[in-house]
mmCIF file as Biopython writes it, N, C-alpha, C and O atoms, coordinates in Angstrom:
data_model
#
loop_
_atom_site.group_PDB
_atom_site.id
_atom_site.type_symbol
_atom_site.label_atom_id
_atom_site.label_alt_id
_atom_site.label_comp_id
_atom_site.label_asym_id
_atom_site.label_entity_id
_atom_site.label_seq_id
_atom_site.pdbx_PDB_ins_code
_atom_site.Cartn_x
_atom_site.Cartn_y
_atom_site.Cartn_z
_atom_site.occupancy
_atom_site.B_iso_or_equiv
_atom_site.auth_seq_id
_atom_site.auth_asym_id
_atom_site.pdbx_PDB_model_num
ATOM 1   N N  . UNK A ? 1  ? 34.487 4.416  -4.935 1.0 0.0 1  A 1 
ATOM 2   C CA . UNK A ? 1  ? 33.396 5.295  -4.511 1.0 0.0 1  A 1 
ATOM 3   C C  . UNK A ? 1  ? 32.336 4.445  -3.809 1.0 0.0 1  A 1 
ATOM 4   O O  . UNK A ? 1  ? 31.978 3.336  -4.207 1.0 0.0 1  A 1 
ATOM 5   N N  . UNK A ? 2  ? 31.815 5.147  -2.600 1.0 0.0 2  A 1 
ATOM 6   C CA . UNK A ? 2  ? 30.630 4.211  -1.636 1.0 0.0 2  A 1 
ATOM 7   C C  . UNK A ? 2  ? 29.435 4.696  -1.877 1.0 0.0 2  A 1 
ATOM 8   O O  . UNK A ? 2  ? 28.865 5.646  -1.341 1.0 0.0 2  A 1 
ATOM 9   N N  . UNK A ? 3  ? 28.917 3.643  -3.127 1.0 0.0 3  A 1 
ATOM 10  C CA . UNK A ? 3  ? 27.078 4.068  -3.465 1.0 0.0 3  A 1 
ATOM 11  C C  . UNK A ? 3  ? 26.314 3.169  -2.879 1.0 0.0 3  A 1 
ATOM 12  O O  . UNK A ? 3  ? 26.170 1.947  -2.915 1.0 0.0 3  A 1 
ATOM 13  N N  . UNK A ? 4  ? 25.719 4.355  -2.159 1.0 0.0 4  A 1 
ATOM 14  C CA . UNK A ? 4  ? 24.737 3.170  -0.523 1.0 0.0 4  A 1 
ATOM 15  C C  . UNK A ? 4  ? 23.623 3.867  -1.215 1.0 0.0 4  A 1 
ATOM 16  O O  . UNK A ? 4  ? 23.789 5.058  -1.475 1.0 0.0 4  A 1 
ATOM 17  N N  . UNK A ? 5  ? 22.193 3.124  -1.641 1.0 0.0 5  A 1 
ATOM 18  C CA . UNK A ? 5  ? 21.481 3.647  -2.316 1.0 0.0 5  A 1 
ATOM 19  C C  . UNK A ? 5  ? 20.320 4.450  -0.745 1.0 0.0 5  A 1 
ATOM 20  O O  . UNK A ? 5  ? 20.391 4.131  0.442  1.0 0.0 5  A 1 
ATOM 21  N N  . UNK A ? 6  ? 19.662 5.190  -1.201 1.0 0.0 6  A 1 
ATOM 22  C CA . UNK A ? 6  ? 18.826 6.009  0.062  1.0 0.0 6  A 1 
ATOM 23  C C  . UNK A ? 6  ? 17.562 5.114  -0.037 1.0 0.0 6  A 1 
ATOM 24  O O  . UNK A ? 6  ? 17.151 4.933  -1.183 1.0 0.0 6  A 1 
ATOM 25  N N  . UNK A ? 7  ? 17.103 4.719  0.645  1.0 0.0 7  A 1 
ATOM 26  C CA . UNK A ? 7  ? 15.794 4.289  0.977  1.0 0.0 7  A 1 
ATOM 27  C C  . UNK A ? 7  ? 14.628 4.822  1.043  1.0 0.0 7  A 1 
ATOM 28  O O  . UNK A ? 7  ? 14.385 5.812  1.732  1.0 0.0 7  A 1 
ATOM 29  N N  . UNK A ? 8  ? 13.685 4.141  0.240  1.0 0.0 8  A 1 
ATOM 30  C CA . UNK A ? 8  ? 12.214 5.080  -0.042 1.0 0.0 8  A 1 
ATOM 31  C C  . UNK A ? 8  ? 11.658 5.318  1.752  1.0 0.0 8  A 1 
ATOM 32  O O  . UNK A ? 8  ? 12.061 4.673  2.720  1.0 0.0 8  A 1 
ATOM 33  N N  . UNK A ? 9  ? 10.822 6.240  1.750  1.0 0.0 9  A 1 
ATOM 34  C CA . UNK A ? 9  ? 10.460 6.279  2.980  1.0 0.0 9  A 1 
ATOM 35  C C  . UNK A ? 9  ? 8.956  6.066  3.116  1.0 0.0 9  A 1 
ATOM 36  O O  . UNK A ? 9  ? 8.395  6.924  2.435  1.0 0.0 9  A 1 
ATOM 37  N N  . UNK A ? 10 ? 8.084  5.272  3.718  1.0 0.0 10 A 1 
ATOM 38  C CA . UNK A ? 10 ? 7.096  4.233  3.708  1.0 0.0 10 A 1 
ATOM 39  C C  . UNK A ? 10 ? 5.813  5.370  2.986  1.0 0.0 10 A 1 
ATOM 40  O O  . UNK A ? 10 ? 4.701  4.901  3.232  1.0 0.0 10 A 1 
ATOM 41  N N  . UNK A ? 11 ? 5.745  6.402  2.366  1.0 0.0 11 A 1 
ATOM 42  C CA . UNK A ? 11 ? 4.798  6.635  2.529  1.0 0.0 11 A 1 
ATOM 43  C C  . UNK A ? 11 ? 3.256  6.153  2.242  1.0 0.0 11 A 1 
ATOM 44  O O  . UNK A ? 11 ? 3.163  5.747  1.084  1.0 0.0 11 A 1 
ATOM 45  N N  . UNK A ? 12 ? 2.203  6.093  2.858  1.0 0.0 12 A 1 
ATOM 46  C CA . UNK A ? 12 ? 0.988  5.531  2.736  1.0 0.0 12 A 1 
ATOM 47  C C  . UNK A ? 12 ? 1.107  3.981  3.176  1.0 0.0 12 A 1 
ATOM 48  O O  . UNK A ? 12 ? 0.243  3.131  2.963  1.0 0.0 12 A 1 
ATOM 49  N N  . UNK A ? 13 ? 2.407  3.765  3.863  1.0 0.0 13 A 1 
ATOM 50  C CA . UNK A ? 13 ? 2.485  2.073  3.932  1.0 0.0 13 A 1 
ATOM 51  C C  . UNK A ? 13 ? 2.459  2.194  5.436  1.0 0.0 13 A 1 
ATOM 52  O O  . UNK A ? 13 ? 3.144  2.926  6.150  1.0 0.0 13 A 1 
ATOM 53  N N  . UNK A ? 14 ? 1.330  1.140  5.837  1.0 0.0 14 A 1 
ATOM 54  C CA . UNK A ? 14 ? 1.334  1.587  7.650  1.0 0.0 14 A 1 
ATOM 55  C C  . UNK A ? 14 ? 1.069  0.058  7.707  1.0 0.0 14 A 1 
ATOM 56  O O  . UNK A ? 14 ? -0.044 -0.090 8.211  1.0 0.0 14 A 1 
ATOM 57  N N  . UNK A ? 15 ? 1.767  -1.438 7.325  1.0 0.0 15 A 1 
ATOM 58  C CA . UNK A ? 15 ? 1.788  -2.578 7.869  1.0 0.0 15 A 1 
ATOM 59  C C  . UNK A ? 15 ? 3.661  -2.655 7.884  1.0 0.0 15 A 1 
ATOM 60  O O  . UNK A ? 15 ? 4.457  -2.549 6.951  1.0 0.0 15 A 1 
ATOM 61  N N  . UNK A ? 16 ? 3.828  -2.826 8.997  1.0 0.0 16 A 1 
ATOM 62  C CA . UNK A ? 16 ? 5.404  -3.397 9.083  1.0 0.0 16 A 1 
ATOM 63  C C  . UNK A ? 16 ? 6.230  -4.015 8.241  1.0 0.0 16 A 1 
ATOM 64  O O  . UNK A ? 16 ? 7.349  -3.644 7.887  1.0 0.0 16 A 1 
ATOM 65  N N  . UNK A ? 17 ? 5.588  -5.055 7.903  1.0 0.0 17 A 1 
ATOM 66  C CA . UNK A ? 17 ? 5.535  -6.240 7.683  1.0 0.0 17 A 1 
ATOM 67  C C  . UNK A ? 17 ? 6.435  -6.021 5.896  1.0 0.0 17 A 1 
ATOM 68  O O  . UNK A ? 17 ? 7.546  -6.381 5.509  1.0 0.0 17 A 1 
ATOM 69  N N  . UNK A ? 18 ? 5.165  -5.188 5.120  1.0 0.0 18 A 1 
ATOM 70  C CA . UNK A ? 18 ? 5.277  -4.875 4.274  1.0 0.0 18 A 1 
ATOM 71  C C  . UNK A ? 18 ? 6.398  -3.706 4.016  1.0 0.0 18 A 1 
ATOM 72  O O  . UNK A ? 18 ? 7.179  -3.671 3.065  1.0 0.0 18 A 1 
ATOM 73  N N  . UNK A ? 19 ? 6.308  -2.871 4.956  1.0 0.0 19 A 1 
ATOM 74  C CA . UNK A ? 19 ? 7.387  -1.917 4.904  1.0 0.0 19 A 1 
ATOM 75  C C  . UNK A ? 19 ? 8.920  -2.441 4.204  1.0 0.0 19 A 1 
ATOM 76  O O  . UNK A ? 19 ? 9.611  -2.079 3.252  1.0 0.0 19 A 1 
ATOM 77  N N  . UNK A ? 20 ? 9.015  -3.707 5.473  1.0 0.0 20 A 1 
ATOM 78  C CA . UNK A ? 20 ? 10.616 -3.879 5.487  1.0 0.0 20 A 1 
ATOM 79  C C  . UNK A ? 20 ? 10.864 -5.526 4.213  1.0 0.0 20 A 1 
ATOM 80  O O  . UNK A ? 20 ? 11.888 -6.167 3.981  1.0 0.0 20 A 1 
ATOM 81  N N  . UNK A ? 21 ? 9.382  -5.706 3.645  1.0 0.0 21 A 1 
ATOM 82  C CA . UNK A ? 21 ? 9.747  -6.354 2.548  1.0 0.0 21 A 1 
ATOM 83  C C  . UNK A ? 21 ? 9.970  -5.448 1.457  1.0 0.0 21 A 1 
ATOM 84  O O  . UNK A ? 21 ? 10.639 -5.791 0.482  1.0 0.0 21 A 1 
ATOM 85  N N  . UNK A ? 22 ? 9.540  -4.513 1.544  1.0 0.0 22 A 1 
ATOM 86  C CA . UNK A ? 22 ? 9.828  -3.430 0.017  1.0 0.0 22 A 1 
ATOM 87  C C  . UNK A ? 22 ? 11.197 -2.723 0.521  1.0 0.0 22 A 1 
ATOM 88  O O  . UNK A ? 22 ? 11.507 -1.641 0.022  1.0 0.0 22 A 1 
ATOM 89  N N  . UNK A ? 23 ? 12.004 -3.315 1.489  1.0 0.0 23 A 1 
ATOM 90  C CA . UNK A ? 23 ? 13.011 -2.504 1.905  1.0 0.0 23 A 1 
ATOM 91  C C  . UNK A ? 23 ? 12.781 -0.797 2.106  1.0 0.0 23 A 1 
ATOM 92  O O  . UNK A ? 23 ? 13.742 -0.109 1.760  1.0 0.0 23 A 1 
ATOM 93  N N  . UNK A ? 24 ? 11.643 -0.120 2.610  1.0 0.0 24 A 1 
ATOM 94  C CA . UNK A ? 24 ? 11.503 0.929  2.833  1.0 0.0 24 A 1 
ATOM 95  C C  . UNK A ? 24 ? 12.517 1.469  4.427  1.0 0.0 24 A 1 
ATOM 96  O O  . UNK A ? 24 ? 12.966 0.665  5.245  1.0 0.0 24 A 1 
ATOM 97  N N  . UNK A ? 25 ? 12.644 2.749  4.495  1.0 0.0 25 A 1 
ATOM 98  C CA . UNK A ? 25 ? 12.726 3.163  5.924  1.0 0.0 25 A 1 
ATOM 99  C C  . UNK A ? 25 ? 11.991 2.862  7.103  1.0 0.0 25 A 1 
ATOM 100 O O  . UNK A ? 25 ? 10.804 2.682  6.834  1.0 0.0 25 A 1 
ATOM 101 N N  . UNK A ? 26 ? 12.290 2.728  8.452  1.0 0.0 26 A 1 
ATOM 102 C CA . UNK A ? 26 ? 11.358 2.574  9.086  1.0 0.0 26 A 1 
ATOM 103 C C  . UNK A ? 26 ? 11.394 4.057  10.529 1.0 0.0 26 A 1 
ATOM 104 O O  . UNK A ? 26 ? 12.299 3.789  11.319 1.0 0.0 26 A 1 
ATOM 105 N N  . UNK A ? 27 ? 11.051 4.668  10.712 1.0 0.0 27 A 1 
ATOM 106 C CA . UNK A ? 27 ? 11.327 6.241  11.416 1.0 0.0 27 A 1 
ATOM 107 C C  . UNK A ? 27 ? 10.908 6.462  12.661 1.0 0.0 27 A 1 
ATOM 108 O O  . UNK A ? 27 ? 10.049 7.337  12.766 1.0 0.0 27 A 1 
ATOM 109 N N  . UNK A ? 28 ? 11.471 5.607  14.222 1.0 0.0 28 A 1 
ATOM 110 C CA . UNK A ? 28 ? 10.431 5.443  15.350 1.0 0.0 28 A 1 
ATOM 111 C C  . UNK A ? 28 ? 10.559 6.566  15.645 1.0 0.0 28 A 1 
ATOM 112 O O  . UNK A ? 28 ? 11.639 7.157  15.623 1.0 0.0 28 A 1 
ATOM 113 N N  . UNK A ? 29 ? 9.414  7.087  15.992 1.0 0.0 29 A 1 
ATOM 114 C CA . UNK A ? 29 ? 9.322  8.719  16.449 1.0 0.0 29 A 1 
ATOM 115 C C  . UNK A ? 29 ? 8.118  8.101  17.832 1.0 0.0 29 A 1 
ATOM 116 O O  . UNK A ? 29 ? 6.990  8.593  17.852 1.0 0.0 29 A 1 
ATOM 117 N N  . UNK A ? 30 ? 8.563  6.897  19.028 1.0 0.0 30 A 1 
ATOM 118 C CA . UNK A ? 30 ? 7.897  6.628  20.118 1.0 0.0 30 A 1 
ATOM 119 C C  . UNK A ? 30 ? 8.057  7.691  20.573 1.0 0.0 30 A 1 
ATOM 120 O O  . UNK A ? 30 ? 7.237  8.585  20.784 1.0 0.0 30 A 1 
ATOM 121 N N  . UNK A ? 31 ? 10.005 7.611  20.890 1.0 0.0 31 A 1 
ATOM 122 C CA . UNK A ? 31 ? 10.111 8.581  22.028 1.0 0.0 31 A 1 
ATOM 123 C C  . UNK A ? 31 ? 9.580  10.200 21.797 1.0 0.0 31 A 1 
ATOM 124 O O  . UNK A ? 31 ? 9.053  10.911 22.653 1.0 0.0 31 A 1 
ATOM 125 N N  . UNK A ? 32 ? 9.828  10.493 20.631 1.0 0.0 32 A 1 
ATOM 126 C CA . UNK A ? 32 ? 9.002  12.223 20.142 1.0 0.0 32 A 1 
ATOM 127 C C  . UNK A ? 32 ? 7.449  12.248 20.883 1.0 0.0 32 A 1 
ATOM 128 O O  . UNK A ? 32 ? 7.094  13.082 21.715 1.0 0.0 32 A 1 
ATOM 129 N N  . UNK A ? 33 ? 6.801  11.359 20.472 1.0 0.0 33 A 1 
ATOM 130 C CA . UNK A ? 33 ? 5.486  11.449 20.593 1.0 0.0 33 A 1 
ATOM 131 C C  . UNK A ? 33 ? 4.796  11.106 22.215 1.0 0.0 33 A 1 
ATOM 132 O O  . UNK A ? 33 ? 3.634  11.273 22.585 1.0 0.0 33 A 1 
ATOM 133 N N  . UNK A ? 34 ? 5.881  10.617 22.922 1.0 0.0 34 A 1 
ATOM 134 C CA . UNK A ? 34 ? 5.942  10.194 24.638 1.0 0.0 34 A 1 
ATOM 135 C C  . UNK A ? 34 ? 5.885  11.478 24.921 1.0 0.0 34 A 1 
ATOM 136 O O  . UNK A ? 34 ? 4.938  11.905 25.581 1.0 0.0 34 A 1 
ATOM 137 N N  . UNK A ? 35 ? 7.089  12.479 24.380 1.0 0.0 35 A 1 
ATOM 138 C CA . UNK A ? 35 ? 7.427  13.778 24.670 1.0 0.0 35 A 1 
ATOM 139 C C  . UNK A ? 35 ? 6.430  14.753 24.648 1.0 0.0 35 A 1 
ATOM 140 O O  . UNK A ? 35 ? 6.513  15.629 25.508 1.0 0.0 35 A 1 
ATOM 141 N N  . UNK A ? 36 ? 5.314  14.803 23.689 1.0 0.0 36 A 1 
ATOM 142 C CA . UNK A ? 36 ? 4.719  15.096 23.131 1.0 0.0 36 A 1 
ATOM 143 C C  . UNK A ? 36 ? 3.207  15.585 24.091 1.0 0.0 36 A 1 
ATOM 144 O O  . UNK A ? 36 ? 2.514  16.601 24.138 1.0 0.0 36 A 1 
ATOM 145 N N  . UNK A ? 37 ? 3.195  14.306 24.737 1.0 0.0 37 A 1 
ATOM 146 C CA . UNK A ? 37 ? 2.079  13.579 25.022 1.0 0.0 37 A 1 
ATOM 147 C C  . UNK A ? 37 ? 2.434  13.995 26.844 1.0 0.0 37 A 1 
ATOM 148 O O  . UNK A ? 37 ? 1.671  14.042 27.809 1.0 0.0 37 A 1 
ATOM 149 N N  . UNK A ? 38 ? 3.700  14.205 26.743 1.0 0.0 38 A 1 
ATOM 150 C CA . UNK A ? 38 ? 3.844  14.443 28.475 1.0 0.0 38 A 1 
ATOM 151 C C  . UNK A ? 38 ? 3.619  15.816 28.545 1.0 0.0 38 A 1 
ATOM 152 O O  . UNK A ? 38 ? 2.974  16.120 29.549 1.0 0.0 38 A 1 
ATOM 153 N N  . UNK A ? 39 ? 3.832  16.463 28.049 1.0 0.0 39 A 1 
ATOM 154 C CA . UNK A ? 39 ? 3.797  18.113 27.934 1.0 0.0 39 A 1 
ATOM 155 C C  . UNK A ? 39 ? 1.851  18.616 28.236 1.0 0.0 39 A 1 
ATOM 156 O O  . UNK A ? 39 ? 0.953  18.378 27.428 1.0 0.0 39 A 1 
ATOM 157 N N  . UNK A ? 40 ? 1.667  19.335 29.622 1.0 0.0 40 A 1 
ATOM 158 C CA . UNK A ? 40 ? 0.579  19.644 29.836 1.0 0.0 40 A 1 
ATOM 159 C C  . UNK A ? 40 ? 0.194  20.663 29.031 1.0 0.0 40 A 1 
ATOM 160 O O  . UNK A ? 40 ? 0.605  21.765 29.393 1.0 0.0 40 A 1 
ATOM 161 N N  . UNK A ? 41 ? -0.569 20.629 27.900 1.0 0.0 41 A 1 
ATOM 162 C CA . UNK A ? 41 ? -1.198 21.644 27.533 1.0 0.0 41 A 1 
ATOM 163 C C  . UNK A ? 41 ? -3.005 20.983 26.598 1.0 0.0 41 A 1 
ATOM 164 O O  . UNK A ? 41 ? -3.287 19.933 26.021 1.0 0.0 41 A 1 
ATOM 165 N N  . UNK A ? 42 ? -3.565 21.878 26.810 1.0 0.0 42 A 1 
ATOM 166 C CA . UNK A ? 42 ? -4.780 22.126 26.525 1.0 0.0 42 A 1 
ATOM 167 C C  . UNK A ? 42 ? -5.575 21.065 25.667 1.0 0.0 42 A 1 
ATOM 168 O O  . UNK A ? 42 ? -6.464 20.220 25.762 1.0 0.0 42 A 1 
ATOM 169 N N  . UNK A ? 43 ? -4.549 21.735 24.621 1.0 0.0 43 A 1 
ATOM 170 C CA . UNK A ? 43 ? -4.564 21.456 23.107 1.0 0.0 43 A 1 
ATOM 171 C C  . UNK A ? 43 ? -3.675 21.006 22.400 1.0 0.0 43 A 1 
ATOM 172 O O  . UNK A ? 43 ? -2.621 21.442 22.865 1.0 0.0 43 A 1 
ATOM 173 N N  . UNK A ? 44 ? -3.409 20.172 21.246 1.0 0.0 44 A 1 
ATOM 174 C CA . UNK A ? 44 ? -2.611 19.671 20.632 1.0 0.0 44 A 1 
ATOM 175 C C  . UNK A ? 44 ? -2.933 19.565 19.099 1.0 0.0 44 A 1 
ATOM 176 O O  . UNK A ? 44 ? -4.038 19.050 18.934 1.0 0.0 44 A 1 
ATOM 177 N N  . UNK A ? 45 ? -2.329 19.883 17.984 1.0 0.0 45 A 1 
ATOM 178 C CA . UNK A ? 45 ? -2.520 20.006 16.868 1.0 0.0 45 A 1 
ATOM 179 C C  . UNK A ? 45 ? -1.449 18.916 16.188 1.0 0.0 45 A 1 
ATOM 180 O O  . UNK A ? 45 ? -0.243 18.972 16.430 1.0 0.0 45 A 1 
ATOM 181 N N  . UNK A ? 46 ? -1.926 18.123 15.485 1.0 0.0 46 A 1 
ATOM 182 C CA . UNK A ? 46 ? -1.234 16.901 14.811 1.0 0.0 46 A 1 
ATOM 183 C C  . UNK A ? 46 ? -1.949 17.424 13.113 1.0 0.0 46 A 1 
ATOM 184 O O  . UNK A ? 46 ? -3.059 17.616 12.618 1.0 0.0 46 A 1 
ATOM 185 N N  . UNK A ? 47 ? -0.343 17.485 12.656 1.0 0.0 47 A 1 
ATOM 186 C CA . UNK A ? 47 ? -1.009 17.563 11.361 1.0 0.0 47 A 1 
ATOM 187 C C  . UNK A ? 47 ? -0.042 16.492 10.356 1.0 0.0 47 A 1 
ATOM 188 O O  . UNK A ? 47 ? 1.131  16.176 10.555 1.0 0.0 47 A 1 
ATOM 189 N N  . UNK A ? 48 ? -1.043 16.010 9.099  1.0 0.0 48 A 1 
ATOM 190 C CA . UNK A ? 48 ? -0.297 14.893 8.553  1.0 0.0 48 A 1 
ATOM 191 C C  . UNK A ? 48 ? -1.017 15.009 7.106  1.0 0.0 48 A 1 
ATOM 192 O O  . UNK A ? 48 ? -2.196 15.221 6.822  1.0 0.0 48 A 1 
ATOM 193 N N  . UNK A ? 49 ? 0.343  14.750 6.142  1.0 0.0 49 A 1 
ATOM 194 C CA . UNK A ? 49 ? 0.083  14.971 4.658  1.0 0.0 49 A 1 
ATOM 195 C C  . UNK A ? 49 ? -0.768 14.050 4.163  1.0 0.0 49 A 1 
ATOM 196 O O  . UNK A ? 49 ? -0.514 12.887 4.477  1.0 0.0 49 A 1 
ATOM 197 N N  . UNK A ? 50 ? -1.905 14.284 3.333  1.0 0.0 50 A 1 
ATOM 198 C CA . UNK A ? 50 ? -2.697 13.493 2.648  1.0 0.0 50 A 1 
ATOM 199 C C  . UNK A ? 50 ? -2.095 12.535 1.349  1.0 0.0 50 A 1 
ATOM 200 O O  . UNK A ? 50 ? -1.660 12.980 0.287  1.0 0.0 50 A 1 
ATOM 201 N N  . UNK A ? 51 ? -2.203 11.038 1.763  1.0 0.0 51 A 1 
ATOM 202 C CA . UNK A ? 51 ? -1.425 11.028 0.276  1.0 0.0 51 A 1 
ATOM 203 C C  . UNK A ? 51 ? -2.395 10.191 -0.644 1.0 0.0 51 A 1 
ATOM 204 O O  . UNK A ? 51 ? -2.845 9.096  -0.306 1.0 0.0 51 A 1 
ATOM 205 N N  . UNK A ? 52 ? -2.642 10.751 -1.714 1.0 0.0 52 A 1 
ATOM 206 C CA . UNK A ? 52 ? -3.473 9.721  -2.522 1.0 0.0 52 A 1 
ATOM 207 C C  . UNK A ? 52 ? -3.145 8.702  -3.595 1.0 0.0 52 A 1 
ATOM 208 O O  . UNK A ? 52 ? -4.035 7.998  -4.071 1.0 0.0 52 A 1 
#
């Protein structure tokens, strides 16, 4: 049987560095946010979970 364990995913961790010493995920979302950012409109709403 292949037990590949899942990887925590960084939350509240925003230095690199540290990320990939705690072996966390790392999730490039450049190209999403290029996409994002090319799209002419007005307004833009970014929303992001609080974590304490």
């Amino acid at each position: 049987m292949d037990e590949r364990k899942i990887k925590d995913l960084p939350l509240g961790t925003s230095d690199f560095i540290a990320l990939r010493m705690a072996d966390q995920l790392y999730v490039d979302k450049t190209d999403l946010v290029y996409k994002i950012a090319s799209v002419r409109r007005k307004y833009f709403f970014f929303s992001s979970e609080k974590i304490w």
